[in-house]
Backbone bond lengths (Angstrom), bond angles and torsions (degrees), N, CA, C in turn:
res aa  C-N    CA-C-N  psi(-1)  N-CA   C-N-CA  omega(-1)  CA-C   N-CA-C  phi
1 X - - - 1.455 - - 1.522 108.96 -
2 X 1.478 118.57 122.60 1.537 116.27 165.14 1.397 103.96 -80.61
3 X 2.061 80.27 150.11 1.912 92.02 -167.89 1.441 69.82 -140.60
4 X 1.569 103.16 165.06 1.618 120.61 153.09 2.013 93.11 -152.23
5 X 1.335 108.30 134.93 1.483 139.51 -169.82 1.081 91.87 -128.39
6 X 1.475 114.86 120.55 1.225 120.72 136.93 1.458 119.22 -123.30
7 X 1.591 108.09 166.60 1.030 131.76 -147.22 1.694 113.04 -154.10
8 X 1.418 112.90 152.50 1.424 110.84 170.84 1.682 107.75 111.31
9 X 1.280 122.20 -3.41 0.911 122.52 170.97 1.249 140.04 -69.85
10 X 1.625 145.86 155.87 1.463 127.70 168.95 1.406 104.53 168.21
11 X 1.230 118.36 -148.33 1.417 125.36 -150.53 1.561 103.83 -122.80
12 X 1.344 122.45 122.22 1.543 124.52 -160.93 1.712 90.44 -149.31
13 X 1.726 101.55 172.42 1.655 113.51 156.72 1.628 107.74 -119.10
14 X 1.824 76.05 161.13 1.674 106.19 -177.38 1.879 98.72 -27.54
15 X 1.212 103.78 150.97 1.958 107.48 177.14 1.506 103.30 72.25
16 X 1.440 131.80 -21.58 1.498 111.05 -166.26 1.325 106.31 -70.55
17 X 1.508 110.97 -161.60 1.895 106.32 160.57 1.246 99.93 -155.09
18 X 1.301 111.03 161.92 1.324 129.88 -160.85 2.156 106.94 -123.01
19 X 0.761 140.11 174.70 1.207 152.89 -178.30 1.761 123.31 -159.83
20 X 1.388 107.76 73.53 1.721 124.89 -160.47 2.019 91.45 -75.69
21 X 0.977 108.34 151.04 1.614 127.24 -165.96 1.417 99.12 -131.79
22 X 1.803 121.22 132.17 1.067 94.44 -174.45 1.326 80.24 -143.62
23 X 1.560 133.83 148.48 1.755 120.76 -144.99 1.552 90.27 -157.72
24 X 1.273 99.39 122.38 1.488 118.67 -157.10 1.632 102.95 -112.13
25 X 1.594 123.36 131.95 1.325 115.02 -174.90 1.394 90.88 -139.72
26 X 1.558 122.40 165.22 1.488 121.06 -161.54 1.057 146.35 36.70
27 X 1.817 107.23 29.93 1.719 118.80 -175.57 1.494 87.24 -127.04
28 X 1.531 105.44 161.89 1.598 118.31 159.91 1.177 90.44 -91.75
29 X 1.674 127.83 119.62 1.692 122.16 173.37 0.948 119.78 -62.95
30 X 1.688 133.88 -23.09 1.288 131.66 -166.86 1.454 124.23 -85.81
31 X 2.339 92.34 -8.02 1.721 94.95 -173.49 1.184 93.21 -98.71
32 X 1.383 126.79 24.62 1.857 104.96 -175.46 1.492 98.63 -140.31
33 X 1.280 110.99 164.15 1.484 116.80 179.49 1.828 88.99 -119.12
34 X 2.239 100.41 140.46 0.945 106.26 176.81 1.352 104.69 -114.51
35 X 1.504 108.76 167.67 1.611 127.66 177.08 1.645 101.21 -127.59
36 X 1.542 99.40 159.10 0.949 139.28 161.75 1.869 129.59 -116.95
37 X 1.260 132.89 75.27 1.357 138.14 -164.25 1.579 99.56 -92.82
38 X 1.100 114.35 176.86 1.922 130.16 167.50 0.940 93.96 -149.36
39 X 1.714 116.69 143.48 1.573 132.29 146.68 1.606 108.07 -124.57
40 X 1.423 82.02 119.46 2.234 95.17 168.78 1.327 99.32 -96.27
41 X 1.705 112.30 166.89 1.384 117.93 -144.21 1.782 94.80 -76.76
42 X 0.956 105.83 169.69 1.415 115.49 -173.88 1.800 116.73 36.36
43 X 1.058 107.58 44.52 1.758 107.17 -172.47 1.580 88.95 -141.83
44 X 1.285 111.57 172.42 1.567 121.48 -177.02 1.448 112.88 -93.51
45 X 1.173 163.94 145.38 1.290 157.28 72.83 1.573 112.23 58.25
46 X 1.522 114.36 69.54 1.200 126.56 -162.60 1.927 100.04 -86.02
47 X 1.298 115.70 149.22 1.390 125.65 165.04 1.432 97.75 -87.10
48 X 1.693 108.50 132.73 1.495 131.12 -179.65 1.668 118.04 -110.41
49 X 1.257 105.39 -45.94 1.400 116.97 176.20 1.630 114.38 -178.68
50 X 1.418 105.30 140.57 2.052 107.55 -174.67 1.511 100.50 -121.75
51 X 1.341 113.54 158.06 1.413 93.97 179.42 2.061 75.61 -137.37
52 X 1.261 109.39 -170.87 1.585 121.62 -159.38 1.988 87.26 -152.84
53 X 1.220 117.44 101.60 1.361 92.90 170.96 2.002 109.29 -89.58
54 X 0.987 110.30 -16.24 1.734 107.17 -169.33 1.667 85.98 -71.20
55 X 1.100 148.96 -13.70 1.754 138.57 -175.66 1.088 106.52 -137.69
56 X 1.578 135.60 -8.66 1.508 133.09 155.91 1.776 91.34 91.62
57 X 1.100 124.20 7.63 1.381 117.73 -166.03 1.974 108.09 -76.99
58 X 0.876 122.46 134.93 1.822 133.52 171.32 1.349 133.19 -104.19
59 X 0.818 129.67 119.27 1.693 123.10 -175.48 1.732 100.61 -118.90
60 X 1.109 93.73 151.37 1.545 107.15 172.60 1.917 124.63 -128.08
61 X 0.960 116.23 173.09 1.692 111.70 158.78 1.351 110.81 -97.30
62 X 1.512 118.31 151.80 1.132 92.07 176.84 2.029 130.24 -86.53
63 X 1.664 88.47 22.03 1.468 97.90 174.62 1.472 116.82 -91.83
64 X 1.319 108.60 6.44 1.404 105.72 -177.44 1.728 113.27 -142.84
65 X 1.226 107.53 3.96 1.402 141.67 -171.12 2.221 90.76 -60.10
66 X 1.195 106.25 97.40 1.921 101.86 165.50 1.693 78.96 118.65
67 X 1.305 149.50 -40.72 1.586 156.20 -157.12 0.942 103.57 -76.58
68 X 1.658 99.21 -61.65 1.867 97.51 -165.35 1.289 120.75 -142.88
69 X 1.639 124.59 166.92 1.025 98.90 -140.33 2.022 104.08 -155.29
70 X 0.971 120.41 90.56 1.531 132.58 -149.45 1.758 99.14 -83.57
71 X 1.479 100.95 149.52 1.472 113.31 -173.00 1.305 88.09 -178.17
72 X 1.468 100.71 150.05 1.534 146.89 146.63 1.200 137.38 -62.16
73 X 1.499 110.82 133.46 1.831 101.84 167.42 1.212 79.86 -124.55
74 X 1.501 126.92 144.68 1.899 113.31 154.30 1.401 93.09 -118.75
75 X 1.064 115.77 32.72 2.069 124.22 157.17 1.365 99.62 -52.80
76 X 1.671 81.36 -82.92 1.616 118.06 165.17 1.412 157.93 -20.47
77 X 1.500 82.77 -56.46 1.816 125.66 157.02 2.113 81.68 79.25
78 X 1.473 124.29 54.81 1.105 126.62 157.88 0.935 106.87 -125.51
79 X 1.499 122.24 175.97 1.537 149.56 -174.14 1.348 110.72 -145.60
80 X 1.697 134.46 117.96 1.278 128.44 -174.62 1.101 110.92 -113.04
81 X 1.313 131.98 157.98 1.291 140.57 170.09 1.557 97.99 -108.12
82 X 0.918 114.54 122.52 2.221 119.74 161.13 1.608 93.42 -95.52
83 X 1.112 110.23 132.92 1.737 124.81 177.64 2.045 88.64 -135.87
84 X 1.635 69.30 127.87 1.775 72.84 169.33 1.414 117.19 -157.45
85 X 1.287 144.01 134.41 1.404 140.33 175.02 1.650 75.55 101.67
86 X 1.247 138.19 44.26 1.408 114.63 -173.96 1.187 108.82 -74.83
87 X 1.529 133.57 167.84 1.918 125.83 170.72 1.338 112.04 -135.05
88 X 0.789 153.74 179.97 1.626 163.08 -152.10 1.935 106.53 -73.32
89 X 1.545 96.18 -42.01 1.816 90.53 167.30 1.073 121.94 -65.61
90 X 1.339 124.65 -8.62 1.550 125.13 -162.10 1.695 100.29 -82.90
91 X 1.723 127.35 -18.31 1.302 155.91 157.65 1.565 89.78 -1.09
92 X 1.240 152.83 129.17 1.347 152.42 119.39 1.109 123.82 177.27
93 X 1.342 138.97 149.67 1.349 143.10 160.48 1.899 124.34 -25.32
94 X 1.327 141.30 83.81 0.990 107.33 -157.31 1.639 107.58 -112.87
95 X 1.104 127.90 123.89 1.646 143.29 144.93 1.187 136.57 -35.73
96 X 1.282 126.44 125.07 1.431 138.05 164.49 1.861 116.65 -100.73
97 X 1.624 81.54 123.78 1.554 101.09 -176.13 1.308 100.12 -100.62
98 X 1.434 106.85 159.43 1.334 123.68 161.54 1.884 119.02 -132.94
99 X 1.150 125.35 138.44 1.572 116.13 -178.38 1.560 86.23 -146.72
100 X 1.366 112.85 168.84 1.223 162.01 137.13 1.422 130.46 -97.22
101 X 1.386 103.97 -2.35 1.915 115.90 157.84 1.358 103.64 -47.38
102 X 1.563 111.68 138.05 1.471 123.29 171.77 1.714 103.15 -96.88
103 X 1.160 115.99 151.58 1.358 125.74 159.07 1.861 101.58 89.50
104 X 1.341 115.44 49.74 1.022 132.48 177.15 1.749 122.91 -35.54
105 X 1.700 85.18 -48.28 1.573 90.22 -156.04 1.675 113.43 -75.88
106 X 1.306 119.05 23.84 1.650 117.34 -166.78 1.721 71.06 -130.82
107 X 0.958 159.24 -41.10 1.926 155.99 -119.26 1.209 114.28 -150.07
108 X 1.318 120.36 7.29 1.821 119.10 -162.46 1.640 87.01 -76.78
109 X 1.088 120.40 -34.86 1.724 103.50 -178.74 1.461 117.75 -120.15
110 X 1.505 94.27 48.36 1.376 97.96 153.87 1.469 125.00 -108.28
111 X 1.524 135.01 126.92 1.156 114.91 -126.04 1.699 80.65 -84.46
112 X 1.272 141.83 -19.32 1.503 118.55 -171.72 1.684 114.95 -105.28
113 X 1.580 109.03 18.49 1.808 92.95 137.04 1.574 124.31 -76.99
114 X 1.323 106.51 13.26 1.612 92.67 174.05 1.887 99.69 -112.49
115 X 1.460 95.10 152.06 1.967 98.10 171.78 1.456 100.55 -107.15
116 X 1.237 143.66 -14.31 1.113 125.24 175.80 1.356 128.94 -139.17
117 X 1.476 119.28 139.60 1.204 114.25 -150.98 1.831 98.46 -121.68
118 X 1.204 109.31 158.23 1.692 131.23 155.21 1.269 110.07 -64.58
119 X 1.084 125.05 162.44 1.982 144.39 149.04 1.445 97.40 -48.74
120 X 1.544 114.03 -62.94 1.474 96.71 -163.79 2.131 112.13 120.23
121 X 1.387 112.67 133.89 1.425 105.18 -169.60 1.195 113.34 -140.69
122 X 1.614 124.07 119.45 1.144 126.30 -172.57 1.413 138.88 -54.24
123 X 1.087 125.63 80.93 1.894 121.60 162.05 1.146 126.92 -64.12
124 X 1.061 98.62 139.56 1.500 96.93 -176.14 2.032 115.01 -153.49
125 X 0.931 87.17 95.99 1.685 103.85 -175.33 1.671 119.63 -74.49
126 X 1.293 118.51 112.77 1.513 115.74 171.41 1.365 102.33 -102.01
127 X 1.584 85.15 170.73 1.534 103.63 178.48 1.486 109.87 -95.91
């Protein structure tokens, strides 16, 4: 059964940083490209950051582009997000995707090149 868990989430202030864990079971990690999305309440299911481990390739938003900063272990079979300088928008539930969609770099944040999704982990940024 594919799973993706994430983890690492919680309640911090503006400038802190966070380190989201996202722990992948029943995938070969190296054949899939993962995501990282957020949705705040009444907003859509935004793309945050994808990483590609078989080409090392990274994408970002450009709201978080210098902040944060996504990598791989496939030791592990995780995927991390580093969030840092975070601020009060950074506020939302955030998800780990997984796809096997080819042609990443035009679609990494579109939320339906991915087929499988996480629960999802609460951030939550004060001022």
């Amino acid at each position: 059964e594919r799973q993706l868990v994430e983890s690492g989430g919680g309640l911090v202030q503006a400038g802190e940083s966070l380190r989201l864990a996202c722990a992948v079971s029943g995938f070969t990690p190296d054949e899939y490209a993962w995501a990282l999305f957020r949705q705040a309440p009444r907003k859509e299911r935004d793309g945050v950051s994808s990483i590609s481990p078989s080409d090392g390739s990274t994408y970002y938003s450009d709201s978080v582009k210098g902040r944060f900063t996504i990598s791989s272990d496939s030791a592990k079979n995780t995927v991390y997000l580093e969030m840092n300088s975070l601020k009060p928008e950074d506020t939302a539930v955030y998800y780990c995707g997984a796809t096997q969609k080819p042609g990443l770099r035009a679609t990494w944040n579109d939320v339906w090149s991915y087929y499988y999704w996480g629960e999802g982990t609460q951030v939550t940024v004060s001022t």
